[in-house]
N, C-alpha and C positions, 0 to 999 in steps of 0.2 A: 259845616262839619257834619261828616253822617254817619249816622251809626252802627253799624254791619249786626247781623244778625247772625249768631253759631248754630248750624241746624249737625247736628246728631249724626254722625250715618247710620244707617240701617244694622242692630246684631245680626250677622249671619248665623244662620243655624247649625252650621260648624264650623268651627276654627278655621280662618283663614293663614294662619301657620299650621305647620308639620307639629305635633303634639305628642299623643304618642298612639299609633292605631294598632290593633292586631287581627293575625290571622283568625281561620273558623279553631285551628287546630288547638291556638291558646288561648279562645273563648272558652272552648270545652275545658281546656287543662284549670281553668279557672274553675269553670263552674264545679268541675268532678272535686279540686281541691279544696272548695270552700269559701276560696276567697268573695266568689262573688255567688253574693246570696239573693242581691236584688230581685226582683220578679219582675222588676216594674222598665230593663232593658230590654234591648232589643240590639245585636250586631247588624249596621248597614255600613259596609263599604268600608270596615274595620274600625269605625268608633261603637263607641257604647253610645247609644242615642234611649234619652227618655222614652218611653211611649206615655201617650198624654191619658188623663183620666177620660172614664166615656161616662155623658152623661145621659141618662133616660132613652133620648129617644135613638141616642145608638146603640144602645141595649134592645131597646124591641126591634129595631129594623135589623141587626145583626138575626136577633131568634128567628124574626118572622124570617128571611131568605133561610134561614139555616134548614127550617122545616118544609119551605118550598122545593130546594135545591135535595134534599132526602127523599123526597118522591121522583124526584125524575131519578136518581143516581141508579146505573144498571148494578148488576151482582157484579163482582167486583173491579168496584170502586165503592168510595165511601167519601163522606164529608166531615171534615177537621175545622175545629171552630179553635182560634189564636191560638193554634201551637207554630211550631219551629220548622221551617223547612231549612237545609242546610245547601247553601250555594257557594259558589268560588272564594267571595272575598265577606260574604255578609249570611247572616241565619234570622231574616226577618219572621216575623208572626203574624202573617196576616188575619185578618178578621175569618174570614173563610180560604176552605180551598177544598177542593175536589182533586182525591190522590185514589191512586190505584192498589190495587190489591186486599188483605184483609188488617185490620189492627194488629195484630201477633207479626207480622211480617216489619212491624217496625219495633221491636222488643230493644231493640240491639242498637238503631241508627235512628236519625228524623228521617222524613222522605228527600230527595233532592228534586232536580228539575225534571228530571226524565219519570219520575212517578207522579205528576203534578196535571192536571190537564184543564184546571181553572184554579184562579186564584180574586179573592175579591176582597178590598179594603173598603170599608164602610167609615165615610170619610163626612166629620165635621171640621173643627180646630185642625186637624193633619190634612187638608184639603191639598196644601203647597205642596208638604213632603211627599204624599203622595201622586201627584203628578209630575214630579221630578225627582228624587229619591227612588222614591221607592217604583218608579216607571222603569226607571234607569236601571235599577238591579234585577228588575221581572225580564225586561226586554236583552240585558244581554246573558242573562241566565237562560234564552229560550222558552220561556215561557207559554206558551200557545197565544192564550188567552186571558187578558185581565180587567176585569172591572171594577171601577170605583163608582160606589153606590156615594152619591151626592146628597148630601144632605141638607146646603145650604141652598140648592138651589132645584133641588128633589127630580133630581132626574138620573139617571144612568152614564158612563160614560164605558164605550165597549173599545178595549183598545187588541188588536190583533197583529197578526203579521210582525215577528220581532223580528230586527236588523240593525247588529253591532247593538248599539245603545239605544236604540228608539224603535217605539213601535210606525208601523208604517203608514197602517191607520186606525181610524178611531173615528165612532160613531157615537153623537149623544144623544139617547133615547130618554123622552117626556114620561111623565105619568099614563098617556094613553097609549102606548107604547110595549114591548114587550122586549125580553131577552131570550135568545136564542143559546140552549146550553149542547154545547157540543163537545161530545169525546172522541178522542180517536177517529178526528173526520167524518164522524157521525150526528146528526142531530138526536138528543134523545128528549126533547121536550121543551120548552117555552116559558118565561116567567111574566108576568104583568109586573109593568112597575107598577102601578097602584098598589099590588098586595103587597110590594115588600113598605110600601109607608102608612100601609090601612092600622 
């Protein structure tokens, strides 16, 4: 006689039925009405998804690029630490992003993709989502350029060139290593990864 073993499947990280998703237009109607007060969402690909708690040492490696990335940023442009960018079907928050123009010019709207010219998730616990998720709605939002600063494994991943749903390629850059910040097909300056984990 033997005895079979019941192994679990895996929770997907979103419902594998139709549930109930919505557009950007009835997240906002949401949020402007009240209903949703949460802070702690995030719209991707029309669920409401958690965003997960950061602990320590995503808090200093977000700061530290934050003020690396404010030095190289030309006059205008500017850098956005976890606000809203607004795309087709999702209005994620990334950890940083490099958008164009001045603060006052978004009084009214979030930025969308065409004012965006980097975007970077600073990635422990969300390491999956965002190399699938959240790759998936940067690349067919057009995104230029997106990095996921690695945390579990402290390195960089530079992912460029978007097409349909995937970026095309993608380079992972070590601690001895550097990032190249480019706007507008321009280089304007270089990041060590070591400084964004010192």
């Amino acid at each position: 006689m033997s005895i079979g073993i019941q192994v679990s499947p895996p929770v997907p990280e979103f419902p594998s039925e139709p549930i109930l998703r919505f557009s950007v237009e009835q997240y906002h109607g949401m949020i402007q009405a009240g209903i949703l007060t949460e802070e702690n969402v995030e719209l991707l690909e029309g669920w409401l998804v958690n965003k997960r708690s950061k602990n320590p040492p995503h808090t200093l490696c977000t700061e530290a690029l934050r003020d690396l990335l404010e030095k190289l940023t030309p006059e205008g442009w500017f850098v956005r630490c976890q606000e809203p960018i607004t795309l087709g079907t999702s209005e994620p928050e990334p950890d940083l992003f490099i958008v164009q123009g001045e603060r006052d010019d978004y009084r009214d709207r979030h930025p969308g993709p065409e004012d965006v010219a980097l975007v970077v998730e600073v990635s422990d616990t969300t390491l999956d989502r965002d190399r699938t998720t959240k790759k998936r709605i940067y690349a067919l939002a057009e995104i230029s350029c997106y990095w996921i600063v690695n945390l579990q494994d402290l390195c960089a991943e530079v992912y460029t060139n978007p097409s349909r749903d995937e970026f095309e390629k993608m380079v992972r850059i070590g601690r001895d290593g550097a990032l190249t910040v480019t706007i507008e097909k321009k280089t304007v300056g270089r990041v060590a990864v070591v400084d964004i984990f010192s």
